[in-house]
C-alpha positions as CSV (number, residue, x, y, z in Angstrom):
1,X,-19.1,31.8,-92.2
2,X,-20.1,33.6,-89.0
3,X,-19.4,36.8,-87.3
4,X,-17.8,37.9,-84.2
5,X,-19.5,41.0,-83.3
6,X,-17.7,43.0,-80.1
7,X,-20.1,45.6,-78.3
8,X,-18.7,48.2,-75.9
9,X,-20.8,49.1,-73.1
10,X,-19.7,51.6,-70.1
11,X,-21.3,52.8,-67.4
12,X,-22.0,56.4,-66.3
13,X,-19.2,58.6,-63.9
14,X,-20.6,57.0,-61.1
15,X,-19.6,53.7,-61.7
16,X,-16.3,54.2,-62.4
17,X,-16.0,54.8,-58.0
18,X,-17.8,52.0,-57.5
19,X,-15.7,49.1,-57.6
20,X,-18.0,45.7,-56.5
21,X,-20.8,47.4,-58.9
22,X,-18.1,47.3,-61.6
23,X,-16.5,43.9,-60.9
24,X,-20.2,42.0,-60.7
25,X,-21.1,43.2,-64.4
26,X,-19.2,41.2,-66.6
27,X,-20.7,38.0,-64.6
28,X,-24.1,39.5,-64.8
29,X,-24.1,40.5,-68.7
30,X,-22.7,36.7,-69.2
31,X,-25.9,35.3,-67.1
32,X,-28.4,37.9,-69.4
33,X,-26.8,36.2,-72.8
34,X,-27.1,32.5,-71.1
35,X,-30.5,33.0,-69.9
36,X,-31.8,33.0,-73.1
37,X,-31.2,33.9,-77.0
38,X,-34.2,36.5,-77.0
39,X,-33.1,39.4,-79.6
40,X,-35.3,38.6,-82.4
41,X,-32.9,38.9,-86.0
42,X,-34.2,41.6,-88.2
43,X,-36.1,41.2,-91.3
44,X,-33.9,42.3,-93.9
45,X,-36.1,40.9,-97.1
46,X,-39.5,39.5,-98.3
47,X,-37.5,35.5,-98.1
48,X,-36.2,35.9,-94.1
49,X,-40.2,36.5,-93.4
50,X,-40.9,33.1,-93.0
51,X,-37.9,32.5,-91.2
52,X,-38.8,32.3,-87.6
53,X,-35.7,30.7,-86.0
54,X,-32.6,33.8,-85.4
55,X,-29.2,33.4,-86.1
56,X,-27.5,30.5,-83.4
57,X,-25.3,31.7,-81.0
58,X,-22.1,29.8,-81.2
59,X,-20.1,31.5,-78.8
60,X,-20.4,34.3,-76.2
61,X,-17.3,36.4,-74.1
62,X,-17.7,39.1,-71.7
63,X,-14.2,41.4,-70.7
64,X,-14.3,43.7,-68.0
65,X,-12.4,46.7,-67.5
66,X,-12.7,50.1,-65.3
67,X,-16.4,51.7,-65.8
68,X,-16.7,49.4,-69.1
69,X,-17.4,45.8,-70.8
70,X,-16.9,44.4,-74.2
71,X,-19.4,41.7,-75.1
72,X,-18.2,39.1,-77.6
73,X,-20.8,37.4,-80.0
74,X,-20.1,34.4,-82.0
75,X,-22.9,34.8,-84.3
76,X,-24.0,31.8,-86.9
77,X,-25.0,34.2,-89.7
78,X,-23.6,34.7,-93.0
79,X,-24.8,38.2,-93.6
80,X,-22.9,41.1,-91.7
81,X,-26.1,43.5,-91.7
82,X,-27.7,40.9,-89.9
83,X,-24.9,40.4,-87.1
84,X,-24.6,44.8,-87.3
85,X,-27.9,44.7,-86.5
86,X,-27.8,41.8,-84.0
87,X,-25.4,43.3,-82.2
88,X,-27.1,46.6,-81.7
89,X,-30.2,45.2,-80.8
90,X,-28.8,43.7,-78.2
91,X,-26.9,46.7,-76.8
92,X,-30.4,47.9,-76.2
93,X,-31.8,45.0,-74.9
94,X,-29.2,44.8,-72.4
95,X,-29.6,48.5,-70.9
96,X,-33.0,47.6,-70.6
97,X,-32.6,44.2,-69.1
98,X,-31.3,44.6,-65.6
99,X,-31.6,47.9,-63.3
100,X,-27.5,47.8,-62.7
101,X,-27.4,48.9,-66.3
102,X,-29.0,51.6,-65.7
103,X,-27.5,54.7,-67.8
104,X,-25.3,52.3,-69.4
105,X,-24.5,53.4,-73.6
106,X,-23.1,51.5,-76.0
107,X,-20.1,53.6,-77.7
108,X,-18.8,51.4,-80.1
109,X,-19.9,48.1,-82.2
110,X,-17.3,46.0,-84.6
111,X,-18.3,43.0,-86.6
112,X,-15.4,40.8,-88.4
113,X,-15.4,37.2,-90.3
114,X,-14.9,34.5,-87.9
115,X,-12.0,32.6,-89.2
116,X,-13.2,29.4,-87.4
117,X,-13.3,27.6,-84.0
118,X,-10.4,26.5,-82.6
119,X,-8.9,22.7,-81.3
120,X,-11.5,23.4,-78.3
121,X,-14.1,24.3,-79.8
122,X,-13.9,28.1,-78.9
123,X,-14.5,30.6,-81.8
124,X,-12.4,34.0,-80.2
125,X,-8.8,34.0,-80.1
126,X,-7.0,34.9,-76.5
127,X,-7.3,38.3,-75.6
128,X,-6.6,39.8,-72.1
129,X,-7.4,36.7,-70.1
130,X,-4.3,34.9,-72.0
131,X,-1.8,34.3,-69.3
132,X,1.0,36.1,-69.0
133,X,4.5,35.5,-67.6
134,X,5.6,37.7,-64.6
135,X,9.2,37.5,-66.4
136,X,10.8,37.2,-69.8
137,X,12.1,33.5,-70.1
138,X,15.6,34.7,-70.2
139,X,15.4,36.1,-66.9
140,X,15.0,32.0,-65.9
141,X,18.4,31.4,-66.6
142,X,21.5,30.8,-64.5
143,X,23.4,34.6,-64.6
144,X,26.4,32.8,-66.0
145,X,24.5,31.0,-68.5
146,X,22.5,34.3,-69.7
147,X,26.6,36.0,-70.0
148,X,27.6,33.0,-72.1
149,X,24.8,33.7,-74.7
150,X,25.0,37.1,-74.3
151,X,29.3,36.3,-75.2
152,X,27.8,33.9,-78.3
153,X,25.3,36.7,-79.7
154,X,27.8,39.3,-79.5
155,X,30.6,36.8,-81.3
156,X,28.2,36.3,-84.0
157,X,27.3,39.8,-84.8
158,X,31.4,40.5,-84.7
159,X,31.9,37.3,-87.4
160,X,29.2,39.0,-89.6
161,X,31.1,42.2,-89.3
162,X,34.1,40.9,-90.3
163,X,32.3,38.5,-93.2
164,X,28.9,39.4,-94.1
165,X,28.5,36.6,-96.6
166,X,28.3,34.6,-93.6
167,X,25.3,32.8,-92.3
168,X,23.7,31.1,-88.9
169,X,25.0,29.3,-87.3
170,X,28.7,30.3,-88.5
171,X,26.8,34.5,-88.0
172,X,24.3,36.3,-86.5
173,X,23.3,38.8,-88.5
174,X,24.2,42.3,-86.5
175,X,21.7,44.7,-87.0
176,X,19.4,41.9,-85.6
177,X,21.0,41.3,-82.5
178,X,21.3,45.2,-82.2
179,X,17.6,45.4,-82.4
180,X,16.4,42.4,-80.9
181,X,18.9,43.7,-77.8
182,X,17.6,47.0,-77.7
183,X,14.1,46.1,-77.0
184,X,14.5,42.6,-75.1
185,X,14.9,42.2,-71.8
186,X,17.5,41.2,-70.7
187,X,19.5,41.1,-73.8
188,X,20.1,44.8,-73.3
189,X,21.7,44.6,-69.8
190,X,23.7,41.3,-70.7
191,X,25.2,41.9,-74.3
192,X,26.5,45.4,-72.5
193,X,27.7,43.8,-69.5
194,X,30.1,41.1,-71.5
195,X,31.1,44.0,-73.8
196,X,33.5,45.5,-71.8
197,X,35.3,42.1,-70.8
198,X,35.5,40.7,-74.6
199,X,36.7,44.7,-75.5
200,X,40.4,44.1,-73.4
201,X,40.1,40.3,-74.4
202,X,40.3,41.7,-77.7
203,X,42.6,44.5,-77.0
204,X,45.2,42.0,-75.5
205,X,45.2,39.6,-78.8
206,X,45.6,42.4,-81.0
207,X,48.8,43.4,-79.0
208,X,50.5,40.2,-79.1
209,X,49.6,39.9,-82.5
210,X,50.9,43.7,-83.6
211,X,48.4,44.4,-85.7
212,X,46.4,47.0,-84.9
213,X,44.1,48.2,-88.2
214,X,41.3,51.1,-88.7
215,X,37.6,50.8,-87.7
216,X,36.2,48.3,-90.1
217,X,33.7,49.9,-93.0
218,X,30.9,47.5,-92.5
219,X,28.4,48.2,-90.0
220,X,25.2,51.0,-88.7
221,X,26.4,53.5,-86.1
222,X,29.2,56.5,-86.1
223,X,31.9,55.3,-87.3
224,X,33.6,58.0,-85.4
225,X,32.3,56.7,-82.3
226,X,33.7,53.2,-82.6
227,X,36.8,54.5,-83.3
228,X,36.9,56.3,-79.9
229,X,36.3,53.3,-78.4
230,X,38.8,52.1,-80.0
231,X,41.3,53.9,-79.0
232,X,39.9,54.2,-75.4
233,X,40.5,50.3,-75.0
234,X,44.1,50.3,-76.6
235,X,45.1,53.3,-74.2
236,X,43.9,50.8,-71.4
237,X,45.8,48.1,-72.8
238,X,49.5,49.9,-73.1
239,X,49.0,52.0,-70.1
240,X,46.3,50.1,-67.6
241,X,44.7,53.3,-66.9
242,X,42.3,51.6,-64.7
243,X,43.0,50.8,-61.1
244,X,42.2,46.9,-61.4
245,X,44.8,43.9,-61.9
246,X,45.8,43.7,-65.2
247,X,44.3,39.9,-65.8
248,X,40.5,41.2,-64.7
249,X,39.4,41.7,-67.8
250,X,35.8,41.7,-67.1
251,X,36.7,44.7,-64.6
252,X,39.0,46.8,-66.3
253,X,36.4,46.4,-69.5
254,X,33.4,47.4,-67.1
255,X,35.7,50.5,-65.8
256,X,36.6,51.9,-69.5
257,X,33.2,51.2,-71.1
258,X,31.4,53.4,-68.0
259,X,34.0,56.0,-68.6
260,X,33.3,56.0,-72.2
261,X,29.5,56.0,-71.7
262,X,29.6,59.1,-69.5
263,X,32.0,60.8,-71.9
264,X,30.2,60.2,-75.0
265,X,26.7,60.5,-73.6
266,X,25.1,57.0,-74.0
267,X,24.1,56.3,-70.1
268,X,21.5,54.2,-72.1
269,X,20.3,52.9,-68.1
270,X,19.7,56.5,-67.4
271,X,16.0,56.5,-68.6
272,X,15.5,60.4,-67.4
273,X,15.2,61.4,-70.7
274,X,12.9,58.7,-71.8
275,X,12.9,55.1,-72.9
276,X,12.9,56.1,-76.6
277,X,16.5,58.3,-75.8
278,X,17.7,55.1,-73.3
279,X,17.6,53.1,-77.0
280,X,19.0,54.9,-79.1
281,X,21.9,55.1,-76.7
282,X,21.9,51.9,-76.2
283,X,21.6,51.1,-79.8
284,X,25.1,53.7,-80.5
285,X,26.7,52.6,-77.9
286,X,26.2,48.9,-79.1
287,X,27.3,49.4,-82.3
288,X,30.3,50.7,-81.9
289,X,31.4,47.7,-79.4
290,X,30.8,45.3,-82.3
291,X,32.6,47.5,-84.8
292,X,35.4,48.6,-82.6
293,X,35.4,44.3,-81.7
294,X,35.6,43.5,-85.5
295,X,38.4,46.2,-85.6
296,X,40.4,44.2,-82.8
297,X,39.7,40.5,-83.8
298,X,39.5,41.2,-87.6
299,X,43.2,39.3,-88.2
300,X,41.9,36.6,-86.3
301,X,39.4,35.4,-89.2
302,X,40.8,32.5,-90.2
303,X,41.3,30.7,-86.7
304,X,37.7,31.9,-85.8
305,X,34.8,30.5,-88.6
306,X,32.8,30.3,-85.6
307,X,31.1,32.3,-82.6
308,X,32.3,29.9,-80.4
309,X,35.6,30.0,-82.1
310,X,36.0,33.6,-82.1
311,X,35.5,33.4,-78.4
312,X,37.6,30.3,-77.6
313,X,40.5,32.8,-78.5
314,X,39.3,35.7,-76.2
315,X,38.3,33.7,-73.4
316,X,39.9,30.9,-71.9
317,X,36.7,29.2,-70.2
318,X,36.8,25.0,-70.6
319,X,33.4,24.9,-71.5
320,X,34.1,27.9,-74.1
321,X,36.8,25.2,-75.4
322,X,34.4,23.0,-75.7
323,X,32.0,24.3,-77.3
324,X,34.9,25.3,-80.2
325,X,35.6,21.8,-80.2
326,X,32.3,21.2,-81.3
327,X,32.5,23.7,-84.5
328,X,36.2,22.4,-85.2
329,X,34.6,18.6,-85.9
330,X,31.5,19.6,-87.9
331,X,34.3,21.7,-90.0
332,X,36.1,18.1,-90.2
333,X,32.5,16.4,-91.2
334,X,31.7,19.0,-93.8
335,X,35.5,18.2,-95.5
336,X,34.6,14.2,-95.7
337,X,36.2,13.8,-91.9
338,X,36.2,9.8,-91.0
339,X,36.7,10.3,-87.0
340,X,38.1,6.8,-86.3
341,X,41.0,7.0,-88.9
342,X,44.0,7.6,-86.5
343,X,46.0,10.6,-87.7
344,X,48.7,13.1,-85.8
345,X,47.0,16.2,-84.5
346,X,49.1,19.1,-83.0
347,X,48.8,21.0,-80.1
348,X,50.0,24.3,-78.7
349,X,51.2,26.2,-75.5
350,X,52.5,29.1,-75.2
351,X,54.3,30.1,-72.0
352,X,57.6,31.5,-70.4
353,X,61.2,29.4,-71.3
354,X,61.2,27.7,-68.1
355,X,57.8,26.4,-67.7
356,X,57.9,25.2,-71.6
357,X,61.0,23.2,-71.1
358,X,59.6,21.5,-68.4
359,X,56.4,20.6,-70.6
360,X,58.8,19.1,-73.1
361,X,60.5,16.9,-70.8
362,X,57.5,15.4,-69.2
363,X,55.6,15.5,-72.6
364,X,56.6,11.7,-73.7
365,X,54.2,10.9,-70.0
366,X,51.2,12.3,-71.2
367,X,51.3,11.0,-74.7
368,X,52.7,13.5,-76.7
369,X,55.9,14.1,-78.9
370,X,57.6,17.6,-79.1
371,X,57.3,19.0,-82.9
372,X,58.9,22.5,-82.0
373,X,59.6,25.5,-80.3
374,X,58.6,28.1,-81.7
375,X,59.5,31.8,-80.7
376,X,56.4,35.0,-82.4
377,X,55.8,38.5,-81.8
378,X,57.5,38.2,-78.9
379,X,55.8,34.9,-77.4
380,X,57.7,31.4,-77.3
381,X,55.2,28.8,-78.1
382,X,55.6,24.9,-77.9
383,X,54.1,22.5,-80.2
384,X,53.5,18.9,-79.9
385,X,51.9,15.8,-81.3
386,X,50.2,12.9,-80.6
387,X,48.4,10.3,-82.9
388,X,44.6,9.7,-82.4
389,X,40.9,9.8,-84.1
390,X,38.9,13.1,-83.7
391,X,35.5,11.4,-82.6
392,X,34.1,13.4,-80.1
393,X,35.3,11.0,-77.0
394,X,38.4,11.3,-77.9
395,X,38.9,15.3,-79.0
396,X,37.1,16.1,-75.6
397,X,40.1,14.0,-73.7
398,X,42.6,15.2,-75.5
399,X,41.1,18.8,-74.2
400,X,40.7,17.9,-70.9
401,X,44.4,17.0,-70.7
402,X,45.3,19.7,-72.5
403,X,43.9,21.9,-70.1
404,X,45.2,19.8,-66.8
405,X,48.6,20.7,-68.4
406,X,47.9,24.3,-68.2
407,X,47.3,23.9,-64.7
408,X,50.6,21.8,-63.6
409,X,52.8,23.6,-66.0
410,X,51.7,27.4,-65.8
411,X,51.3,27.3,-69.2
412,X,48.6,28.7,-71.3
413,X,46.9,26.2,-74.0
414,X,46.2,27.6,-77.3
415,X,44.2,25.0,-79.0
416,X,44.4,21.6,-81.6
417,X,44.7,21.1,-85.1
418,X,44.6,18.3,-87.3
419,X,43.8,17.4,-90.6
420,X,40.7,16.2,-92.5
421,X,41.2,12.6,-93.0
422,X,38.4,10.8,-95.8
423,X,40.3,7.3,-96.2
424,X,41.2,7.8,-99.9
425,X,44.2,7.1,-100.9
426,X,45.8,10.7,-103.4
């Protein structure tokens, strides 16, 4: 198997001023390899003596940099004393070979295995000539789109909290997205900019639901920390200490989470002290969102086996909905689901009296029946029913009218439910 041998050269003090000297090298070394295969191989035993052909060269690259060059020899030998020696030899040969080298050394020489050529026929692997991009890929996406992954990471990391014997894609597993985030731009600036909104989210369900628990055990971090978080979000939500509307959630989240920051020292964007300190506050800082998320949202389990899910409840985006949808009728598939068999499937709104009545009374126009009223924790919510398959033409209908209703009715809509129907007969 042959050797790639990679000789350093660098020029004197003097060249490192002289910038066209130093740029014409690499070109010039190239043409003294091309002109001609002249270092004679050195006799290394009584049997290479009658060998008068040298090792073939299969392959040659030449790498500039300031006052310097590597030279790159794919060499067709099978003996590494031979390529060592090779490789030397024509260090020499080099200096000696064109005036412009001149006071040129060699300072360093490394021989390794060639593990083959590859598709093209080229035996070294892309080094600094390998293009680069000028920005991460993410940075290609739409803003909104990068804040709807950024919502899906963080609602994964939150589901593993809350259920670690969880897996993709019902999980994300949360140190990873913690240290994927810390280091990845720009995961870092968009998990903690949809923090702060999906912290009141958050907030606000646990109020209506009146369950407010301690910081969950699971998780890396302070656990002191997350639970001033915490209660920094829950004073927000019974007192709106900040100075925006009360439905801005992405606001009044972005308001409490700065004042936290600056409280608790984790200005992670700050990078004064360093990008190893910007990190690790990031990293704190991070962690206790998640945890003090998974505090919030932990009584919400069973309505959320999904990221998607888990958002669908904090955020009321129709493309969020969607997305839900899309979890709700592989859960149907995975239980033996036929999505043609007709079946009753509920519906929800909750609302104010008035605006609920009116949605019964014009309910038999859309297609529905009313099933109940239904007054909890302080909410009145309306149920009704209508009789359909779940394929996904159909659920995404149903969900678009759903959410026209919301719009004519003031009314908020709370989601579908139905159940799994196989065709067999119990």
């Amino acid at each position: 198997m042959p050797y790639l041998v990679w000789i350093d050269l660098s020029g004197p003090d003097t060249q490192a001023d002289d910038e066209l000297a130093g740029a014409q090298v690499p070109e010039l070394v190239l043409e003294l390899v091309q002109a001609g295969w002249e270092v004679t191989a050195p006799v290394l035993d009584d049997e290479d003596e009658d060998d008068d052909e040298g090792p073939e060269l299969l392959d040659v690259r030449v790498l500039g940099y300031p006052a310097g060059v590597f030279v790159g020899l794919a060499v067709d030998t099978d003996s590494i004393d031979v390529a060592t020696a090779l490789g030397a030899s024509l260090g020499r040969h080099l200096r000696d070979a064109a005036p412009a080298l001149m006071g040129w050394t060699v300072d360093s020489l490394r021989v390794d295995k060639a593990t083959g050529p590859d598709a093209e026929g080229g035996w070294f692997p892309l080094l600094r000539d390998e293009p680069r991009p000028r920005f991460p890929v993410a940075e290609h996406l739409a803003w909104d789109l990068q804040r709807l992954c950024a919502q899906y990471l963080i609602g994964g990391a939150v589901r593993h909290l809350i259920d670690p014997t969880l897996r993709a894609p019902r999980a994300i597993d949360a140190a990873d997205v913690v240290a994927g985030a810390s280091t990845e731009h720009p995961w870092d600036r968009e998990l903690a900019g949809a923090l702060g909104g999906l912290l009141i989210a958050a907030g606000r369900v646990e109020r209506e639901l009146g369950i407010r628990g301690s910081i969950v055990g699971r998780g890396e971090g302070d656990p002191a920390l997350a639970q001033a978080l915490v209660d920094a979000v829950r004073r927000e939500i019974d007192t709106l200490s900040t100075e925006h509307d009360e439905d801005d959630v992405d606001m009044r989240g972005h308001a409490v989470l700065d004042r936290f920051m600056a409280e608790h020292q984790l200005t992670w964007q700050d990078t004064a002290d360093g990008e190893r300190r910007s990190r690790q506050q990031f990293r704190a800082l991070l962690w206790a969102g998640l945890r003090a998320l998974a505090t919030m949202t932990h009584s919400i389990q069973g309505e959320s086996r999904s990221p998607w899910m888990w958002l669908a409840v904090l955020d009321d985006s129709p493309l969020v909905e969607w997305l839900a949808d899309q979890d709700v009728l592989a859960n149907l598939a995975e239980n033996g689901d036929k999505p043609e068999i007709v079946r009753t499937i509920d519906v929800s709104f909750r609302g104010d009296d008035e605006s609920l009545s009116d949605l019964a009374a014009q309910a038999p126009s859309f297609g529905f029946s009313v099933l109940e009223r239904e007054e909890a924790e302080g909410e009145t919510f309306l149920f009704l029913a209508c009789e359909q398959g779940t394929d996904e033409a159909s659920i995404r209908a149903l969900t678009l009218k759903c959410l026209q209703i919301e719009l004519l009715f003031d009314v908020e809509y709370d989601g579908w439910g139905c159940t799994a129907e196989t065709g067999l007969i119990h």
